[in-house]
N, C-alpha and C positions, 0 to 999 in steps of 0.2 A: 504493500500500500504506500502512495506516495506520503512523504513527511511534510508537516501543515507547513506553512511561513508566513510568517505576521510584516505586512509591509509596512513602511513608516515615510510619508513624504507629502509633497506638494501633489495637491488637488487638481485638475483644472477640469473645463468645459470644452472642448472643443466640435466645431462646427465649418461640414464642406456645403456651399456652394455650388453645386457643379451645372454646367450648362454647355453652350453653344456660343462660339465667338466666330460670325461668320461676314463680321463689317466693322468697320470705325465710325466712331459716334459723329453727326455732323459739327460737332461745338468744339472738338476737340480731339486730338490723334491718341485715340484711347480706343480700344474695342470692348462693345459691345454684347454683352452676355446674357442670351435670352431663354427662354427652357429649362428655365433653373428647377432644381431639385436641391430638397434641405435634407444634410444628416446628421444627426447628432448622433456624439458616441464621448465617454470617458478618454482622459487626458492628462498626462503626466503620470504623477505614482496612479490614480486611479485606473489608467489601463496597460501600465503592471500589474497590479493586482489582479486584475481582468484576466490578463495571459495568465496570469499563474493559476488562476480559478478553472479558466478554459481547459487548461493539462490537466487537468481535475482534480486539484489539489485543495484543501480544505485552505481559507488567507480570511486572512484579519488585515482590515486596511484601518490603520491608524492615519488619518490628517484631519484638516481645519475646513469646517464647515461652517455655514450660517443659515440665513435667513435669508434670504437674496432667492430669486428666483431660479438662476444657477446654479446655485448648492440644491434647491430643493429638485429640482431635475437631476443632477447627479445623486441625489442621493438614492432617488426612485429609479436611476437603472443600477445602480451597483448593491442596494439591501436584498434583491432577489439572491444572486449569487456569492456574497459574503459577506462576514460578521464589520460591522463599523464601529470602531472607539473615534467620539469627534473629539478635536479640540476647538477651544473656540478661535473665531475667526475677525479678525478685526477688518472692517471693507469689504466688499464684493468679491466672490471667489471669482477668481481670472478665467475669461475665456479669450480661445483661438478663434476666430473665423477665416477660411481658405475659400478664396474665390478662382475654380477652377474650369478651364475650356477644354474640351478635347484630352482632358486628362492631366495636362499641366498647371499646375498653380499661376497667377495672374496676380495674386494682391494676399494680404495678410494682415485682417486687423486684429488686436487686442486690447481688452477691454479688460477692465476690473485689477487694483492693487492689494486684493484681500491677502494678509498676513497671517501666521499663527501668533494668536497672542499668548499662549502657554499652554503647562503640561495638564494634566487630570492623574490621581492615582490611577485611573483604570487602564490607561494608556499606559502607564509606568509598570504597571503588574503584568498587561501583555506583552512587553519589551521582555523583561525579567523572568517570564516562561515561555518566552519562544525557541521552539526547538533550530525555528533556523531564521536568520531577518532579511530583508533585502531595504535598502534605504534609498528612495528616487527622490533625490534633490532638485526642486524644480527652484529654488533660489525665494523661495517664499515662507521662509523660516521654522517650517514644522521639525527637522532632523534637530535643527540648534533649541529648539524647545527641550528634547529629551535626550539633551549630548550624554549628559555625563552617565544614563542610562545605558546608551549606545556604548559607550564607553567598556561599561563593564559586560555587557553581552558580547562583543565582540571577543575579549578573551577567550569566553569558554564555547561557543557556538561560533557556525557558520557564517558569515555576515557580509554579502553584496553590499558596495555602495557605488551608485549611477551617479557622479558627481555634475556640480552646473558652476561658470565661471562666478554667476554671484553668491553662490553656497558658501557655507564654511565646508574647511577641510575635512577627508573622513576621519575617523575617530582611530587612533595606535591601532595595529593588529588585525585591522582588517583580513576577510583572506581573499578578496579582490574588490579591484574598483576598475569601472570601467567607464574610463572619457572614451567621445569621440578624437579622432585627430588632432580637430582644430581645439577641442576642449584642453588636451592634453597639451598641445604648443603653447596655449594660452596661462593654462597653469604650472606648470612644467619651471621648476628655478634653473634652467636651463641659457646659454647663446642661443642669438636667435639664431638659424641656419642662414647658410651658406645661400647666395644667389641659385636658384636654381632648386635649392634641396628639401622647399617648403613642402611638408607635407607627405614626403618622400616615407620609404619603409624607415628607411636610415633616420631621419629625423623623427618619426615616430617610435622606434627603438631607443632612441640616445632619452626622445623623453620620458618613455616609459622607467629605462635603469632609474631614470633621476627622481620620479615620483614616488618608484617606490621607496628611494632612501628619504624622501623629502615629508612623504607619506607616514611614515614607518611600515607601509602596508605589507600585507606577506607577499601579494600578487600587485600586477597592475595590467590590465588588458586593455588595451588601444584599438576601439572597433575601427574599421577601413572601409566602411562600406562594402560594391561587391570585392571586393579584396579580401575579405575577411578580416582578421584581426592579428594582432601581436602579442603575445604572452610574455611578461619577466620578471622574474622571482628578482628581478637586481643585477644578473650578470647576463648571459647574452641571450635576445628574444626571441620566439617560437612562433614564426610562421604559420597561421591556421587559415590556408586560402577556402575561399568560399567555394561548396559543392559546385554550384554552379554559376552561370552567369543572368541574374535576374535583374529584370526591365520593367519591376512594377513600379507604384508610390512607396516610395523611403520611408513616408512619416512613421513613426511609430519604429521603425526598426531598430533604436535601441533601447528602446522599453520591453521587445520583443527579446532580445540578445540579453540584458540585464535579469528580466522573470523566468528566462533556460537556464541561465548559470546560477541563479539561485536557489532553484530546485532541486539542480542537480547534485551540488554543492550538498544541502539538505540533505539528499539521500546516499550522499557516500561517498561522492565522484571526489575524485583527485583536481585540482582546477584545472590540467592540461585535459582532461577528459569533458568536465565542466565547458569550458571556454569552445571544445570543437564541436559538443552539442547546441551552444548560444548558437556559436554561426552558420550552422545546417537550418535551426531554428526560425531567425531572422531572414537568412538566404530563401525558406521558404516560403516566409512571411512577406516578402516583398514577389518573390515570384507568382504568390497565391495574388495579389490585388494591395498590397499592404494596407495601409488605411482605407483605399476606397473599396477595399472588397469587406471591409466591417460594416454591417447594415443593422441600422437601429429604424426599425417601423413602430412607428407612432404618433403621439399628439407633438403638437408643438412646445416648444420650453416649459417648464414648469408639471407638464403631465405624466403620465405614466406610459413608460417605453419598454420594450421590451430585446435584448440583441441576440444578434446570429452572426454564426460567421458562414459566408457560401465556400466550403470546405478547397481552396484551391482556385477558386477563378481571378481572373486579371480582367476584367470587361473594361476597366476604367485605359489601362492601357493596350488594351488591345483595338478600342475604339479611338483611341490615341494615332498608334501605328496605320487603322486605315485612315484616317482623314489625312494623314503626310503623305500616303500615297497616293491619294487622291488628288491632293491639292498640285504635288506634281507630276501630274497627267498617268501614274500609275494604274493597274489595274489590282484590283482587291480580290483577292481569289479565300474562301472557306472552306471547308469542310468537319465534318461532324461525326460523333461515335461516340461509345463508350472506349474503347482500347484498354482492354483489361484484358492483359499479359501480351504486349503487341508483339507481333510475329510478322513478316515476309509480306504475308498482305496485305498489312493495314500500312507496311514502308512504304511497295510498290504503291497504292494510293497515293499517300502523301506525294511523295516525290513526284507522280505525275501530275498531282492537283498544283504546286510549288511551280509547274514548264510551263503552264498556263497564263502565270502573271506574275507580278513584278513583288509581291507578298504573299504568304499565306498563314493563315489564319485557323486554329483549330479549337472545334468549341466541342467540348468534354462535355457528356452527361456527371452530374454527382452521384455520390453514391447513394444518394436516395431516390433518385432517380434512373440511376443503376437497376437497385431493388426492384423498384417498382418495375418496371420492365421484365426483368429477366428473374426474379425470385430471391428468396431470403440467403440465398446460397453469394451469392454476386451481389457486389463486385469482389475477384479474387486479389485485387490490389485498392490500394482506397484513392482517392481524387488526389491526395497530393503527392504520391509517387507515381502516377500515372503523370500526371502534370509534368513532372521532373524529368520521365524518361524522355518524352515527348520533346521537350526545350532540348534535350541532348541531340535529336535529327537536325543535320543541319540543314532540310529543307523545310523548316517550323519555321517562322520569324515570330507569332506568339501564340499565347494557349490563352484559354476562357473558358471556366466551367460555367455552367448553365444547372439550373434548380429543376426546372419542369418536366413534364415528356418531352417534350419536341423545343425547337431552339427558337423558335419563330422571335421573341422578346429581343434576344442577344444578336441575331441575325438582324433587327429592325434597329438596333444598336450600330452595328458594325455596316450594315447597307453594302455588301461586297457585290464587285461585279457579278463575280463567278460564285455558284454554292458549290462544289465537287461531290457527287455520289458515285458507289459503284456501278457498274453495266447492269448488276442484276435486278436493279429500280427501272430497267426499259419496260416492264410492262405492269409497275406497279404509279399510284396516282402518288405526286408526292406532295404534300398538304404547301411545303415551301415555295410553290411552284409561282402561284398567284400573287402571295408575297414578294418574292424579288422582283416580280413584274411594275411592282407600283415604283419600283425608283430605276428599270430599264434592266435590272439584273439579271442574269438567267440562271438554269439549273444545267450545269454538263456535265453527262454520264461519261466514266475513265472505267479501262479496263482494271479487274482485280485477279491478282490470281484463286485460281482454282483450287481448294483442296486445302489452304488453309484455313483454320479456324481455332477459336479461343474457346468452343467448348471441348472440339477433338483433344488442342492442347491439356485441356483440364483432365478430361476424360485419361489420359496416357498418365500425367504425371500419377492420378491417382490406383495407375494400378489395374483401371477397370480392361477387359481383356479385350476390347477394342471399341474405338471410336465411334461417335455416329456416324451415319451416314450422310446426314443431311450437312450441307458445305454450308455455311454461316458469309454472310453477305463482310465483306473487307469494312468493318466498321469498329 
């Protein structure tokens, strides 16, 4: 069973915007963002603590709450899924708003100065019975509220700290802390680098030895984004590159990298085991959709919401990727399946749907959607390793899971020229058909090979003393 972790840090609100920017305003060379869609979801330590609830682990989220509309919206999505110690909050809990087009951010307001105004016993007693802590400093004073508690847990437990350049320091003993790059060059008692070396492995190396001496920390882990990150006890750093190469939203990715190595940490792991679980973690968190594939449906601020994650899809960036090739004169080419245990045919596929256009695009049934389709037995791999294999073809430029039976929502998203199915749909009606007609798209059937299939597949590994007969469509 996983080991509980009681988080302790800065709160926030955060909120995307996302829409269509498909002109400049006439007042001023600024564009225009229409079709907008509102999301709210938890921010800062509260979606730490989120991931860490999500791995299914039992968290106690210690920070500073109020009265404020914002607090009472966060508080009402994060009390379903874990225990709350508040302390109180002086000012308006801080929110993010991202205004984004086509998948990239455009603008970033922030609102609200709310502070921790100090500690409570109860908050102090679950510091002092935590079997393991993780502390996200969002620079808004809740860690410096219950330092000298921190202090002494740190000794005898586990204890992450996410540090932030307006933070205080993490507390002796740490057994990791994890800046970003630029967080680490900024705090780092370090020369600045060399022309050239900004940001470099070598300067995130030289600042990690220094913080940890600077730190007292045991560890210090310098996330890189897709790079992965940098491991050092103090003497020479450990390379942990990222599984793969993911092209989703960033946001949230080391809150995501921070709540892995805490749990881990939690249950046993050594931090070099720790730190290569964060960046598989994170790496899959940004390839799954990273913040824009966390979907909160509900009322507006102040109501009761409730969250989901769509187990593995990137839509935000995937409909990203086709509007760039659209806009220059590319063609947007898709196709669609489960690929659960991909073999020979489902390659051949791709790879022809890929010689048709200038992108392609592959939109993943989930695994409840899996189910539903094909039975309680399936899928034999879940959405986000299916996702994974997929990005590793290199005729994939992106993936996109999809929730429903059929993709029709995500295809009205992505608007591709091309949809790609197998030959063996020449004599069936395909529901997509009608749909890509409304914006000039068509449906082109590709030859698949013969004789592969993902139940034969199953069927063999398991033993059974020979395969169906029936050929299963390259999907």
């Amino acid at each position: 069973m996983s080991t509980p972790v009681v988080v302790v840090g800065d709160a926030l609100l955060d909120h995307d915007l996302t829409g269509r920017a498909e002109r400049l305003a006439p007042d001023a060379p600024v564009p225009v963002v229409s079709g907008l869609h509102r999301g709210t979801r938890p921010g800062g330590a509260a979606l730490a603590a989120w991931f860490a609830a999500a791995d299914g682990r039992e968290v106690t989220l210690v920070t500073a709450l109020g009265d404020d509309p914002a607090s009472r919206s966060l508080r009402d999505l994060l009390a379903p899924r874990m225990r709350l110690i508040e302390l109180p909050l002086d000012g308006w809990l801080s929110r993010k708003t991202r205004v984004l087009a086509g998948g990239h951010p455009l603008l970033r307001l922030d609102e609200g100065d709310g502070r921790a105004a100090g500690s409570t016993p109860e908050a102090l007693r679950a510091v002092a019975a935590a079997p393991a802590l993780l502390v996200s400093d969002y620079g808004r004073g809740t860690p410096d509220t219950l330092r000298e508690a921190l202090a002494e847990a740190a000794l005898a437990r586990p204890m992450v700290w996410d540090p932030h350049p307006r933070g205080g320091a993490p507390v002796p003993s740490v057994r990791l802390v994890t800046p970003s790059a630029s967080e680490a060059r900024a705090l780092a008692p370090a020369p600045p680098p060399r022309q050239g070396d900004h940001h470099t492995l070598r300067t995130a190396a030289r600042d990690a030895r220094a913080l940890v001496r600077h730190w007292d920390a045991r560890s210090v882990a310098v996330t890189l984004g897709e790079r992965g990150a940098l491991l050092s006890h103090g003497a020479e750093a450990m390379l942990v590159p990222a599984p793969t190469r993911a092209a989703g939203d960033p946001c949230g990715a080391g809150d995501r990298f921070a709540a892995a190595a805490a749990g881990l940490l939690a249950d046993g792991e050594l931090a070099e085991s720790a730190v290569q679980g964060a960046v598989r973690a994170a790496t899959e968190y940004v390839a799954a959709g990273g913040a824009g594939a966390l979907t909160f449906a509900g009322t507006a601020e102040g109501g009761r919401e409730t969250a989901g994650r769509d187990g593995g899809s990137a839509p935000q960036a995937a409909a990203a990727l086709a509007a760039d090739v659209r806009a220059a004169g590319g063609t947007v080419v898709a196709a669609g399946g489960c690929f659960d245990l991909l073999h020979a045919g489902h390659v051949a596929l791709l790879q022809a749907a890929r010689s048709a256009g200038d992108c392609l695009i592959v939109c993943v049934n989930s695994d409840a959607s899996v189910r539903r389709r094909k039975g309680d037995t399936r899928p034999l791999v879940p959405a986000a390793d299916r996702v994974r294999v997929l990005q590793a073809l290199e005729c994939v430029d992106a993936v996109a899971v999809f929730e429903e039976d059929t993709p029709e929502r995500l295809l009205a998203a992505l608007r591709p020229h091309i949809w790609a199915k197998g030959a063996d749909y020449a004599r069936s009606d395909l529901p997509e058909s009608a749909l890509l007609e409304t914006w000039g798209g068509q449906v082109l059937l590709l030859p698949y090979l013969d004789g592969r299939s993902t139940t034969a597949l199953a069927a063999r590994a398991s033993g059974a003393e020979r395969p169906p007969a029936r050929t299963e469509p390259a999907r």
